[in-house]
Every structure is written in C-alpha cells, then in structure tokens.
C-alpha positions as CSV (number, residue, x, y, z in Angstrom):
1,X,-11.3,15.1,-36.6
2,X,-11.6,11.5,-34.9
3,X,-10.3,11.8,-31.1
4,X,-7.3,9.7,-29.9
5,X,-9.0,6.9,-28.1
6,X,-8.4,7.3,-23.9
7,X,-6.7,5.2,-21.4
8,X,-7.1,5.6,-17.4
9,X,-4.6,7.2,-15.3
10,X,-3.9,4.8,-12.3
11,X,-2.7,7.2,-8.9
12,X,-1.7,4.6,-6.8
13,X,-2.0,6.5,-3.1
14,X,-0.9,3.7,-0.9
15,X,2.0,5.6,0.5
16,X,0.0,8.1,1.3
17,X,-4.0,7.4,2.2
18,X,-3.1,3.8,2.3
19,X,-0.4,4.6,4.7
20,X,-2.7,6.5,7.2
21,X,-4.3,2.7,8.1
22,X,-4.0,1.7,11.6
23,X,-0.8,-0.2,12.4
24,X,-0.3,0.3,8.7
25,X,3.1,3.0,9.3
26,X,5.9,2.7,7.2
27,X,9.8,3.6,7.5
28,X,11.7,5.2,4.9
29,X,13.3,2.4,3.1
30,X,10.2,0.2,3.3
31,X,8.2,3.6,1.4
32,X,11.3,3.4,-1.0
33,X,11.0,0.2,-1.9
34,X,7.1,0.0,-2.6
35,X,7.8,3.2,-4.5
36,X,10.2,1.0,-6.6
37,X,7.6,-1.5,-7.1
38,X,5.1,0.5,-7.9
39,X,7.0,1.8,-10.9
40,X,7.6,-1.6,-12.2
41,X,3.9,-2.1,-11.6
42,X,3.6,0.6,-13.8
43,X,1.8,2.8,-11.9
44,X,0.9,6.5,-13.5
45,X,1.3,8.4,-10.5
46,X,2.6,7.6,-6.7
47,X,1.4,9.9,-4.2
48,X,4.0,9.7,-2.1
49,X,2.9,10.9,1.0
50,X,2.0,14.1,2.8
51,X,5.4,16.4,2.8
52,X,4.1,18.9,5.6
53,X,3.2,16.3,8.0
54,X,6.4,15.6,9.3
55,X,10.0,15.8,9.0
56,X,9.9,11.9,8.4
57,X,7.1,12.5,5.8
58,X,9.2,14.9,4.0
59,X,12.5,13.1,3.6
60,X,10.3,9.2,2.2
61,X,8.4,12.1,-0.6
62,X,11.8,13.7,-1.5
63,X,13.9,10.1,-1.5
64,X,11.4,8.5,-3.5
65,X,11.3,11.9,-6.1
66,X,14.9,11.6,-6.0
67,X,15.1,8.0,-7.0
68,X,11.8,6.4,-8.5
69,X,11.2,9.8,-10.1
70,X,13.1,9.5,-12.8
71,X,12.4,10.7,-16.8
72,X,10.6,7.6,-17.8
73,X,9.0,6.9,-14.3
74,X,5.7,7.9,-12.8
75,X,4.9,11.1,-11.7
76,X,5.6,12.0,-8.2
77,X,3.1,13.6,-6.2
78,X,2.4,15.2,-2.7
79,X,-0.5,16.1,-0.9
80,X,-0.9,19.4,0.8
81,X,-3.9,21.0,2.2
82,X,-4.8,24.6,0.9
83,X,-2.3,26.2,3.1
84,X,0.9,28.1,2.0
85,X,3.2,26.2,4.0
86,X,1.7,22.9,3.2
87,X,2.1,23.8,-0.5
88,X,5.5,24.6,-0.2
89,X,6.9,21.7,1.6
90,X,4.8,19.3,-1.2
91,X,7.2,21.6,-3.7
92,X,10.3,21.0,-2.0
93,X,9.7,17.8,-1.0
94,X,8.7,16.9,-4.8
95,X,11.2,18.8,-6.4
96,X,14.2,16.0,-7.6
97,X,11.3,14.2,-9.7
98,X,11.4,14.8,-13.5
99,X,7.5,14.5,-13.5
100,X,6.1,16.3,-10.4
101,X,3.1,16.8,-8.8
102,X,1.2,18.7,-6.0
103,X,-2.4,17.7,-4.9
104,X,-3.9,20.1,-2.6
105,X,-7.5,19.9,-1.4
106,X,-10.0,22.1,0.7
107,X,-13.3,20.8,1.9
108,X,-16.6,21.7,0.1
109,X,-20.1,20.2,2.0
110,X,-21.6,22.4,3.7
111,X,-21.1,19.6,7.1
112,X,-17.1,20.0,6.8
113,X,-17.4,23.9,5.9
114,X,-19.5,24.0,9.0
115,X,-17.9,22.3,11.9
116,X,-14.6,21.5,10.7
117,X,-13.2,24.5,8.9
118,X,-16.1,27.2,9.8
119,X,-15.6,29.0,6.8
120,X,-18.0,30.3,4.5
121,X,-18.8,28.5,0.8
122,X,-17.5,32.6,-0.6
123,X,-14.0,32.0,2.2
124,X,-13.5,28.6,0.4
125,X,-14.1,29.8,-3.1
126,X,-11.5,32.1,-1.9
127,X,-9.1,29.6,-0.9
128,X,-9.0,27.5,-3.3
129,X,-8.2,29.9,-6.4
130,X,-6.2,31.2,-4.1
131,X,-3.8,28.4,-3.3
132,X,-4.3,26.2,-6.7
133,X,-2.1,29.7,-7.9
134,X,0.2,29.4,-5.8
135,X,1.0,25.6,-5.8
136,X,1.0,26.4,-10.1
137,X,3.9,28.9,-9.3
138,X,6.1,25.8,-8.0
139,X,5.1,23.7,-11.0
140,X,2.2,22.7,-14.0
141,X,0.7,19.7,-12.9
142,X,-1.8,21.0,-10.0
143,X,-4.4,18.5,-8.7
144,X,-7.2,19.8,-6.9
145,X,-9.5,18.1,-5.1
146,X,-12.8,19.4,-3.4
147,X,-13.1,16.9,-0.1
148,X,-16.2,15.2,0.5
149,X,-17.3,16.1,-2.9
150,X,-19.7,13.3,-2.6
151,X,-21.7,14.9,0.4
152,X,-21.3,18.8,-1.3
153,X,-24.4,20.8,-3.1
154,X,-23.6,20.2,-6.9
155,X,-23.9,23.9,-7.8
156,X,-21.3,24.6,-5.4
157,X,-19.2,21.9,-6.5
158,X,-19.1,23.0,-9.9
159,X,-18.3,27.0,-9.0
160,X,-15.0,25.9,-6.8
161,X,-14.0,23.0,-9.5
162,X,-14.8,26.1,-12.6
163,X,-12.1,28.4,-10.3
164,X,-9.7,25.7,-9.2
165,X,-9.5,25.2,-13.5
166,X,-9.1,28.7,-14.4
167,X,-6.5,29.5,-11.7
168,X,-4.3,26.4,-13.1
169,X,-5.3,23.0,-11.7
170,X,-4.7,20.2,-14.7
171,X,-6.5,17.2,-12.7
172,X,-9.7,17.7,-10.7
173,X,-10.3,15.1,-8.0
174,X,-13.6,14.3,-7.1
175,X,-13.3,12.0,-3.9
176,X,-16.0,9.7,-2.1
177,X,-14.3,10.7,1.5
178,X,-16.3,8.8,3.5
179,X,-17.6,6.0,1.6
180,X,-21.4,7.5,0.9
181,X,-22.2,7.1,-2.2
182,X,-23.5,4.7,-4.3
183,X,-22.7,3.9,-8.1
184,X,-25.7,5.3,-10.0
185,X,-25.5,8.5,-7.8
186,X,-21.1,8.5,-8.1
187,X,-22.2,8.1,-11.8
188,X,-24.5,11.1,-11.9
189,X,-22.2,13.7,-10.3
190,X,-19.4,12.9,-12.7
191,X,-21.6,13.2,-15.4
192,X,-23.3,16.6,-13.7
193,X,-19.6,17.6,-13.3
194,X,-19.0,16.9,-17.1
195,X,-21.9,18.8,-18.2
196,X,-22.3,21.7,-15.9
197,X,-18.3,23.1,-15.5
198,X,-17.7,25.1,-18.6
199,X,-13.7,24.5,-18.2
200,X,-13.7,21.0,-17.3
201,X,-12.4,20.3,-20.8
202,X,-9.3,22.2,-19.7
203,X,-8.6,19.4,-16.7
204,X,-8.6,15.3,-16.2
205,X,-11.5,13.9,-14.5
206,X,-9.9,11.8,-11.4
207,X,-12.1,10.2,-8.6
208,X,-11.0,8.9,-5.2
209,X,-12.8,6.8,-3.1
210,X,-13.3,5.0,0.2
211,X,-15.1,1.4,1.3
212,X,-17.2,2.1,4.0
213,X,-20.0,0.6,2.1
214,X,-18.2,-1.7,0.1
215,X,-18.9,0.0,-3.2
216,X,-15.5,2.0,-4.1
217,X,-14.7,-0.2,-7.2
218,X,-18.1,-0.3,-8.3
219,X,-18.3,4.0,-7.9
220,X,-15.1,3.7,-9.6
221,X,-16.0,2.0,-12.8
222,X,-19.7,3.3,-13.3
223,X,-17.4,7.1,-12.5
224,X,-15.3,6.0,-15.5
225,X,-18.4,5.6,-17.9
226,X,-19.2,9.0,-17.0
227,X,-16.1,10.7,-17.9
228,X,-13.4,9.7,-15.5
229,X,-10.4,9.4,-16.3
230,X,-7.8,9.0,-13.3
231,X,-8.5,5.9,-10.7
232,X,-7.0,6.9,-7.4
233,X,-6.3,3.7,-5.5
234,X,-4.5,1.4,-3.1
235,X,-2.4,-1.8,-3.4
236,X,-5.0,-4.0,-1.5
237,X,-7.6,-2.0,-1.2
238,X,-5.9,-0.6,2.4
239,X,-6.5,2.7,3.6
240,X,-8.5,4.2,6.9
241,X,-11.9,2.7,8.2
242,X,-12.4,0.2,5.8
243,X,-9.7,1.3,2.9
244,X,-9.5,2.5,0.0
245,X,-10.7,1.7,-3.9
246,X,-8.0,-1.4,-4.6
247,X,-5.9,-0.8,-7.0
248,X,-5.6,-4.8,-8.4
249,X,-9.5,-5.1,-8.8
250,X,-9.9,-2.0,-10.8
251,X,-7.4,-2.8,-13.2
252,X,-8.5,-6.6,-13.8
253,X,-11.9,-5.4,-14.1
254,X,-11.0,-3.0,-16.8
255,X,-9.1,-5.6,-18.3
256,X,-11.4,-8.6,-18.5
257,X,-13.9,-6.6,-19.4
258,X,-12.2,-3.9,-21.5
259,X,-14.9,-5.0,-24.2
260,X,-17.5,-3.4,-22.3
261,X,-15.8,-0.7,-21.5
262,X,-13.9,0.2,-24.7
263,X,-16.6,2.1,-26.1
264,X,-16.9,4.8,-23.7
265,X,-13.4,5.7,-24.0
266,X,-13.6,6.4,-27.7
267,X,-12.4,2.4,-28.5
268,X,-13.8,-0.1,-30.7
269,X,-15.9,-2.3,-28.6
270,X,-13.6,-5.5,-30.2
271,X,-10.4,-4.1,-28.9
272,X,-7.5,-5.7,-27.1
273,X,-5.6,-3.3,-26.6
274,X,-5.3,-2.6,-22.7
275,X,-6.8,0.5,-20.9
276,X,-4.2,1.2,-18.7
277,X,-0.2,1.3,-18.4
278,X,-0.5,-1.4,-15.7
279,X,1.9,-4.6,-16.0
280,X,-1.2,-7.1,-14.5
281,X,2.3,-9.4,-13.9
282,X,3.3,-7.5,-11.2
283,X,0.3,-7.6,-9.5
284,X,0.4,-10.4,-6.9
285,X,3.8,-9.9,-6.4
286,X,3.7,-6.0,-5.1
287,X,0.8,-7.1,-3.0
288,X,2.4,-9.8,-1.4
289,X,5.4,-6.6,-0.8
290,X,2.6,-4.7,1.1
291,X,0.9,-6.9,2.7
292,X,4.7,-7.8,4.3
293,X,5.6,-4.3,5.3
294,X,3.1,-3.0,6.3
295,X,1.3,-6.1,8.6
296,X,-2.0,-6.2,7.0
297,X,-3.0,-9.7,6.0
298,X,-5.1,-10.1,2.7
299,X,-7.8,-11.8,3.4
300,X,-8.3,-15.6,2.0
301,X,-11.5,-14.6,-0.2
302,X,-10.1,-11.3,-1.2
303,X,-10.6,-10.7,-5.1
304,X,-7.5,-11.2,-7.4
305,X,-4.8,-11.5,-4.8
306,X,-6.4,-13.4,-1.6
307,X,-5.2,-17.0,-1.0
308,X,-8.6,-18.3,-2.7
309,X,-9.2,-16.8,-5.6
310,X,-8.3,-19.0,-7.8
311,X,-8.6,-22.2,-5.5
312,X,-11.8,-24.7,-6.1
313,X,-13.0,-27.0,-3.8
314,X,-16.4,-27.7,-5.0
315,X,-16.0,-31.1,-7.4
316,X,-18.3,-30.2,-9.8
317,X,-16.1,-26.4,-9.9
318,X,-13.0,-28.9,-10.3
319,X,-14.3,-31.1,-13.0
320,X,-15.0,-28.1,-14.9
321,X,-12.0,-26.4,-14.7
322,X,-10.1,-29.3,-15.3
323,X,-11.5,-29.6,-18.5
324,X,-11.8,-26.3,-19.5
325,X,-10.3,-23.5,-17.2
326,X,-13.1,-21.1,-18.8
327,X,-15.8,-23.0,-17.0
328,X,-15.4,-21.7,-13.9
329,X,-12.3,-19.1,-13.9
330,X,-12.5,-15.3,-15.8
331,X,-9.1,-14.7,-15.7
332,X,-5.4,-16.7,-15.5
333,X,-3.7,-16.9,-12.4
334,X,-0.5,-16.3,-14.6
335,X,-1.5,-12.9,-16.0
336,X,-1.1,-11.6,-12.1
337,X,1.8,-13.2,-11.6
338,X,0.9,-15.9,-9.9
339,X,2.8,-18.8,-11.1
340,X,3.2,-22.4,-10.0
341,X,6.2,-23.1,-7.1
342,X,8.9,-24.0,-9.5
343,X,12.1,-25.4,-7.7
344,X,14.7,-22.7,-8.6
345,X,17.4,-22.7,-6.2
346,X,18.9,-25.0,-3.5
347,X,21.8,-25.4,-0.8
348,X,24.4,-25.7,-3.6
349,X,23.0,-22.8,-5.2
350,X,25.9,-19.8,-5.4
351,X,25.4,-16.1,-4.7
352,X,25.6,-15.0,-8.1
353,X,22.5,-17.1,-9.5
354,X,20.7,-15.9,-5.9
355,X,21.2,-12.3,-6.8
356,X,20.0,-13.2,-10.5
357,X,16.7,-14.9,-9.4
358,X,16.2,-11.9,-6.7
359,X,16.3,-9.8,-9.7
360,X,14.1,-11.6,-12.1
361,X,11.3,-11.3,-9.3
362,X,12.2,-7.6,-8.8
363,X,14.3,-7.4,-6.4
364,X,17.4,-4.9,-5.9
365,X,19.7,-5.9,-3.1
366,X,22.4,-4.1,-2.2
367,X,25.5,-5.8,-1.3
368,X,25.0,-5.8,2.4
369,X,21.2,-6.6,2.0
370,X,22.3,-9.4,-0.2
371,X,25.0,-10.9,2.0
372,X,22.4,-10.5,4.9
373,X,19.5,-12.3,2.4
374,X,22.4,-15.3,0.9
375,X,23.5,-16.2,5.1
376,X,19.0,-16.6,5.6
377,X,18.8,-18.1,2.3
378,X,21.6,-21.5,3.3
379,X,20.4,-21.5,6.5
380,X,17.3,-22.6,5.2
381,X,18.1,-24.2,1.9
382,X,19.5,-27.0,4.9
383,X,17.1,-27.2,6.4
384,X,14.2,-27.6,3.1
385,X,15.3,-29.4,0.2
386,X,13.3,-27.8,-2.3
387,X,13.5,-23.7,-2.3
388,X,10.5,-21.8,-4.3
389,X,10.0,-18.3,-5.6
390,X,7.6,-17.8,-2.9
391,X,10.2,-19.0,-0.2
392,X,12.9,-16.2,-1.9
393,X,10.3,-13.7,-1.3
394,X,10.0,-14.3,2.3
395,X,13.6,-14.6,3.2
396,X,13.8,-10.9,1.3
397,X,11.0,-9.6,3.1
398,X,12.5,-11.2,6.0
399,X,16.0,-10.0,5.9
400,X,16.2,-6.9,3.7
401,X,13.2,-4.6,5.1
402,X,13.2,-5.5,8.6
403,X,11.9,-2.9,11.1
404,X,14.7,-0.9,12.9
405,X,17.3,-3.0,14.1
406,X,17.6,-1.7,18.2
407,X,16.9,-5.0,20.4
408,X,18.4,-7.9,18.8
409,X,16.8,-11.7,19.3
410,X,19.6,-14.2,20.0
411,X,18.5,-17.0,21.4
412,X,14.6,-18.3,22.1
413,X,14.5,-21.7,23.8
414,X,10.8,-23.2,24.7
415,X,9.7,-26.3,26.8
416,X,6.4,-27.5,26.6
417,X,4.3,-30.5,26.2
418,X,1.0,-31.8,27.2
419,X,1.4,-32.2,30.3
420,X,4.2,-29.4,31.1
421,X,4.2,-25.8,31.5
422,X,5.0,-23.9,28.4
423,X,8.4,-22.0,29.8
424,X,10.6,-19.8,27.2
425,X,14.2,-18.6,27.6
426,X,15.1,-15.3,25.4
427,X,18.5,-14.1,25.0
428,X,18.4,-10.0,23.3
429,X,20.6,-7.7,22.5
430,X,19.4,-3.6,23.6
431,X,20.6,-0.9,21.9
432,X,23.7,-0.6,24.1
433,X,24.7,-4.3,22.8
434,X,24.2,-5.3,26.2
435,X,23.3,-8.8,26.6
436,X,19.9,-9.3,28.6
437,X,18.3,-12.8,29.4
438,X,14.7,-13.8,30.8
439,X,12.6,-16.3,31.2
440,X,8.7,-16.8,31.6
441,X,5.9,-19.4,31.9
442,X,3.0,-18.8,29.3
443,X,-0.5,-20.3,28.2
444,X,1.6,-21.5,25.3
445,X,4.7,-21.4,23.7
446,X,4.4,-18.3,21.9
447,X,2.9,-16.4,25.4
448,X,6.0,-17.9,27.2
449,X,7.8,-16.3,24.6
450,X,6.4,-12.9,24.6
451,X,6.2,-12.6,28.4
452,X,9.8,-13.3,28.3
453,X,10.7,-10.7,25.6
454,X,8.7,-8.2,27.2
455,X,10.7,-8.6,30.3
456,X,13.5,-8.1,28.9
457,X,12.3,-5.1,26.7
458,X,9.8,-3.7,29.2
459,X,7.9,-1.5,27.5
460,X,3.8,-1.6,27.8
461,X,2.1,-2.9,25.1
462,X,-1.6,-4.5,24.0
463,X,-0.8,-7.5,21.4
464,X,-4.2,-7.2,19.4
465,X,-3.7,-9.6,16.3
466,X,-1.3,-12.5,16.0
467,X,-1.4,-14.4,12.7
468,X,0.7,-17.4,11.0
469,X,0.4,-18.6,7.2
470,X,2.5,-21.0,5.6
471,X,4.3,-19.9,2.5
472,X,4.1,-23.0,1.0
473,X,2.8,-26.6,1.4
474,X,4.7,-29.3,3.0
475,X,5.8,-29.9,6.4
476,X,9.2,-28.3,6.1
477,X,7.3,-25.2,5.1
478,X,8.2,-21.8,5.6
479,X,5.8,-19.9,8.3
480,X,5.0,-16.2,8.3
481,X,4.0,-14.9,11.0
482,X,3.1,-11.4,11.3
483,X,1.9,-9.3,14.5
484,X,0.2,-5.8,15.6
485,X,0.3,-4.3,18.9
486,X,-1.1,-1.1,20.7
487,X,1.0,1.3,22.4
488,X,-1.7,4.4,23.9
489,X,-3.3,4.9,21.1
490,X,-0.8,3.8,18.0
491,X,-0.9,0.6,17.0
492,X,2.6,-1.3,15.4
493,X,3.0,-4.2,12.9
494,X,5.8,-7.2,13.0
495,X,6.4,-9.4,10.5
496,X,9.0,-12.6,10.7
497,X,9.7,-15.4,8.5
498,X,11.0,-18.8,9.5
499,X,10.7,-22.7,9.1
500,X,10.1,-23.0,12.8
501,X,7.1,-20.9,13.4
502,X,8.6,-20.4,17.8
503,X,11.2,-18.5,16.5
504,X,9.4,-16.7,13.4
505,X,6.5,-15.4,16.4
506,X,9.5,-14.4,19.0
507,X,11.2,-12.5,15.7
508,X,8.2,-10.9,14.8
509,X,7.5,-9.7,18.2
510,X,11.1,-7.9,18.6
511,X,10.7,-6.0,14.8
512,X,7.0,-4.8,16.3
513,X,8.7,-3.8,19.6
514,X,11.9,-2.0,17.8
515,X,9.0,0.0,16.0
516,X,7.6,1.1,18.9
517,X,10.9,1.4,20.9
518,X,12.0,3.6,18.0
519,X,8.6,5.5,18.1
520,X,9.0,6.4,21.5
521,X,12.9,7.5,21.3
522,X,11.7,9.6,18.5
523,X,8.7,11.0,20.4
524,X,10.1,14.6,22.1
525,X,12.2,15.4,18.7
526,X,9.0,14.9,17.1
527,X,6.7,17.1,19.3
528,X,9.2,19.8,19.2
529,X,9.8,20.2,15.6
530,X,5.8,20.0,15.0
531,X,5.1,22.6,17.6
C-alpha cells in the first residue's frame, strides 16, 4: 500500500522559549495578539507558555486556549516539567482549546541527571512513564521530550523515549538544549532514534533546537532527512543565549528547496505542492508584530526578514536583478509579504476604510483600540502626505499594544543647538493622575529627556540599548524607536512610534518604565503566591 506523502509540523514556541529572552517579557494582550497571528500564519501548534510558572503565565495559556484555540485553529500547548502539579496547571490552563496539548520534559544526560536533578538514569526512567500517564489522563496528545537529548548516552535515550511511547506520549521531542551539536551528528541521532526505539512508529519525530553555535536550522533540516517530522521554532529566531531555530528560515528553506527535499518525505522530487501549512505571506508581517512587542530588533543582514535581504547595492548585483530577478535573488520579496509602500490612505481618509485596511493587513481593533489607533492615525496623516501599509502598522503597534498605561507623557519640550545645552521639560501623569513636571540638562536631547522623566518617575534604572529606524524613506518619515533597560537583574523593553523621533525616544522611555513600574507593584503579590 503506497504511504500518504508527509508534511512538517511547525510548533511555533515563541510564547514560550522565545519569551524566556532577556528583556523579551510579554503582557497578556500582547501574548494574545501574537497568538492571533500566529494562527493566521498558520502555525501547527503554539506553545503557549509555561502554565505552572506563574499566575500571569497561567491566565495568557488559558486566554489564548480560550480564544485562538478554536476547532479549525492550531493546537494549544503547555509546557510542564515531569511534576504532578506542573502537569496539572498545563491541563487546566489548556483546557478551553478544541485541540490541546501538554509537553512535559525531564532531563536525560548524565551532566543534568548529575548536578541538576541528582537522580539516577533507573529514578528518571521512573519519572517519565510515570508522569507521561498521568498528563495522558487529562488528554491524548502528550509530548515528551528528554532535555539535553543532544548531550544524553544514545542507549539511554532510546529506553526513556521506548517508555515515554508505551505509557502514551504521541510526539517525542528530541531537543538540542544548549546548542551542541552539529548537523551530521543531529542527523545521526535521529536516524539512531528511528532505528533503535521499537515504538517510535507509534509517535511523531519533533526536534527543538537552540543557536549557540549558529547551526539550529541547519540541525533542523539535515534532522528532517532523518525522520523528523515536527520543527519547533521561533518567530525570529529569538529565544535564550543566542535564540532559538527561526521559524521564517526553516520554512523558506523547505520551500525553495522543497525539490530536494520532497523525496525524503515520500514526495515526488518534481512536486509543488508545499511542505508545510505555513501562509509564507504572513511572514514579514508577524515578524515585524514581534520584533514590536517584544523590543528585539532584527538585525539588517538577518535572513528572510532583516532590512537587507533583499536590498542590492553591488552594481553588477543590480544590473542583474534588474534584468532578471533570478540572477541574484532565490525567492520574491512578495511571497513573504513584503510588498512595495503603496499610498493607501490619507487625512481625508474616514474610519470605516481605516478599520478595512487594518483588517486586510490583519488586524482586529476593537472599538476603543480603533478610536485610540484613527486620533494617532490624523494626527499624522497632517503631518505626512502620503500614508503606507508600513506606517498603519506602526501607529497599531504604537497605539493598540502599548505597555501598561500607569505614568502618562504629556508634554516633552527640548532646547538645544550647537552651541547650547541640550535642556528638556517633561510634563507626566502618575498613576494617581497627579500632574508632575521636571526639567534636566543632558549630553543630548534624548539624555535631557530621560534625566527629566526619571525625575519625575524616580525609579533606578540601567538604559542598555537605545535604537531608532525609520519606517519608511523620506524626511517626513515615521521613526521607531525602541528601548531596553535593567532593573537588578530584569531587563525591560519600550517601543514608541512617531514622526518626531524627541518625542517617539521620551514615549518609548515611559512604556519601558510603566513595565517596570508595573513589575515592581506586582512584585510582593508575586512572591507570595509562588512561595
């Protein structure tokens, strides 16, 4: 009997490993609305977080299961270590969602088993047969996964991954958890795996990955040669250390180069057909969405999605791909949704045909958010004559999923010159709706700014990254500027968009600093109901 041909899973884990990057922490609603996203990306399965972690944690996994888990949505997933009470949370927590999923995971080398758990390899054997039961009772789909499989003795590997199948795990995880391997030896295990479990017909091959060494896509697709079958991945490749496998280069490799890979999922080599359920479309657009919330910049040379990656510069590069795009380019900007800035609204524009074009780029406003989003959208549809998708998309990001709204900016006034001392007047609002003013003299406009803010505000802080990119080109252009401070030993984004790039920096500053006000307000709740 000929076997239906195979496509790869994509587990898109941003909300969750991605999530756990420095300075990278999300609210609920901005979690909710990547969720969203993600689903129109057309992502398999969203791990939505870690339900045990916190109360906070909790309540984003069971929203988003609530409302992105729907019949014809992804499956919703939570993590949860080999622990009863971990297990059960993930089961609550998941529980709304038509398609649900819990991933538990124990370690397996012997260098984790040694120093961090101090169990025996017989305790974890144990444990994981154990607890993959248990998280089956609460529903079918059970991933396992065996951390820093990519450091474990093989032989062992294969007795825990043989148990975890027999006592009911559907997808086995094989993870790179620190970024050690490289792709012939990734390769090998997979294949070991696929040759030495007897059961291992009975679950999905998944892998999961991290950059340390720069190879997680490349472990990625030689793992997928061997047998696997789920990609676990982040939007931008972000994640702890040096991130995760990136979700938007696995896929367009798979897809440009689908011919070379069709055969080893049972496909004609000739095929078009696509290998995963990904809408490539949607791509540059959900980056852009979590790049915003969560403050880390894509970098200009970063593949598929940075600033240059389909720029030329080199003239003979230009001649060619003026006369023929294939000379020098392996894939269309178009097919990631990156489209030419098209003029498609300005100041005479109404609110219905904003909410339209808000929709057609994905966008789901309520009628508050929208009111807040049309006021941003005149005020600079004055000031810049021509309006692009790329400017709607900052005002949104601007407006809509701000960071909590505590201190308030209402005025920020700055005098400088060459031969004057940058000085900055900030009028905020506190919490109380107290007005508070301040003023400061700075290096430069922006420190002027940001000595008088944290006046005003007056809580400690280490400003480590400051960063401005236009939207788009022209003078009147739109400037984004976004921000990342350390408080002790957390570290807090803020992101701002504006056609004067003063106010954009002092905006940016205050959504960082409500974070961390917010943070710390929340700190002795927190501690208590963890303890």
């Amino acid at each position: 009997m000929k076997t239906q041909p195979e496509k790869i899973i994509i587990f898109d884990t941003t909300l969750r490993d991605g999530e756990q990057c420095p300075g990278a922490t999300l609210n609920i609603d901005e979690k909710l609305a990547i969720a969203k996203q993600l689903a129109r990306l057309g992502v398999d399965v969203i791990e939505a977080g870690f339900a045990f972690a916190s109360p906070g944690d909790f309540e984003a996994v069971n929203k988003i299961a609530q409302i992105v888990g729907t019949e014809n949505g992804p499956v919703i997933c939570s993590l949860a270590r080999a622990i009863q009470e971990d297990i059960k949370a993930a089961a609550q927590a998941i529980e709304p969602a038509a398609k649900k999923r819990i991933h538990t995971f124990i370690a397996t080398s012997d260098i984790h088993l040694k120093y961090k758990l101090r169990k025996s390899r017989q305790e974890v054997l144990a444990i994981a047969e154990e607890m993959v039961a248990y998280a089956k009772s609460f529903t079918d789909d059970i991933e396992f996964s065996p951390e820093d499989a990519g450091r474990s003795d093989p032989e062992f590997l294969y007795e825990v991954l043989e148990k975890a199948i027999a006592a009911g795990a559907t997808t086995v995880n094989i993870p790179d958890t620190v970024g050690y391997t490289t792709p012939t030896e990734f390769g090998a295990l997979i294949k070991g795996i696929k040759e030495n479990v007897p059961n291992i017909d009975q679950a999905i091959i998944s892998v999961h990955g991290h950059n340390d060494l720069g190879l997680a896509v490349a472990n990625f697709l030689e793992a997928v040669k061997n047998g696997a079958r789920q990609l676990e991945c982040t939007i931008n490749g972000i994640g702890e250390r040096a991130g995760n496998a990136a979700l938007e280069e696995l896929v367009m490799a798979l897809h440009v180069r689908r011919q070379y890979f069709n055969p080893f999922l049972g496909r004609p080599a000739e095929s078009e057909e696509p290998l995963t359920n990904i809408d490539t479309k949607q791509i540059y657009r959900t980056s852009r969405m979590v790049s915003n919330l969560t403050g880390m910049l894509v970098q200009p040379n970063k593949a598929i999605v940075g600033a240059n990656a389909f720029a030329h510069e080199s003239g003979i590069h230009q001649d060619g791909v003026l006369k023929n795009k294939l000379t020098y380019e392996i894939m269309d900007a178009q097919l990631i949704g990156l489209t030419e800035n098209q003029i498609v609204l300005g100041k005479h524009s109404g609110r219905n045909a904003f909410r339209t074009r808000l929709r057609e780029l994905g966008y789901e406003p309520t009628e508050t958010e929208l009111n807040k989003a049309f006021v941003r959208f005149k005020e600079v549809a004055d000031k810049k004559k021509e309006i692009t998708d790329w400017d709607l998309e900052a005002i949104v990001n601007d407006e809509i999923q701000q960071a909590p709204d505590l201190f308030k900016l209402e005025l920020v006034q700055v005098s400088c010159g060459s031969n004057a001392k940058p000085t900055a007047t900030v009028t905020l609002r506190n919490p109380e709706g107290d007005e508070l003013i301040d003023a400061a003299i700075g290096t430069g406009p922006v420190d002027a700014v940001y000595k008088a803010i944290n006046r005003v505000i007056n809580i400690p802080n280490q400003l480590i990254e400051f960063s401005v990119q236009s939207v788009t080109a022209g003078i009147d252009a739109i400037g984004e500027v976004t921000i990342r401070l350390r408080y002790q030993d957390r570290v807090f984004s803020g992101h701002a968009a504006n056609t004067d790039i003063i106010v954009a920096s002092a905006q940016a500053y205050v959504n960082a600093l409500n974070r961390l006000y917010a943070w710390v307000q929340n700190q002795p709740k927190q501690e208590e109901v963890t303890a």
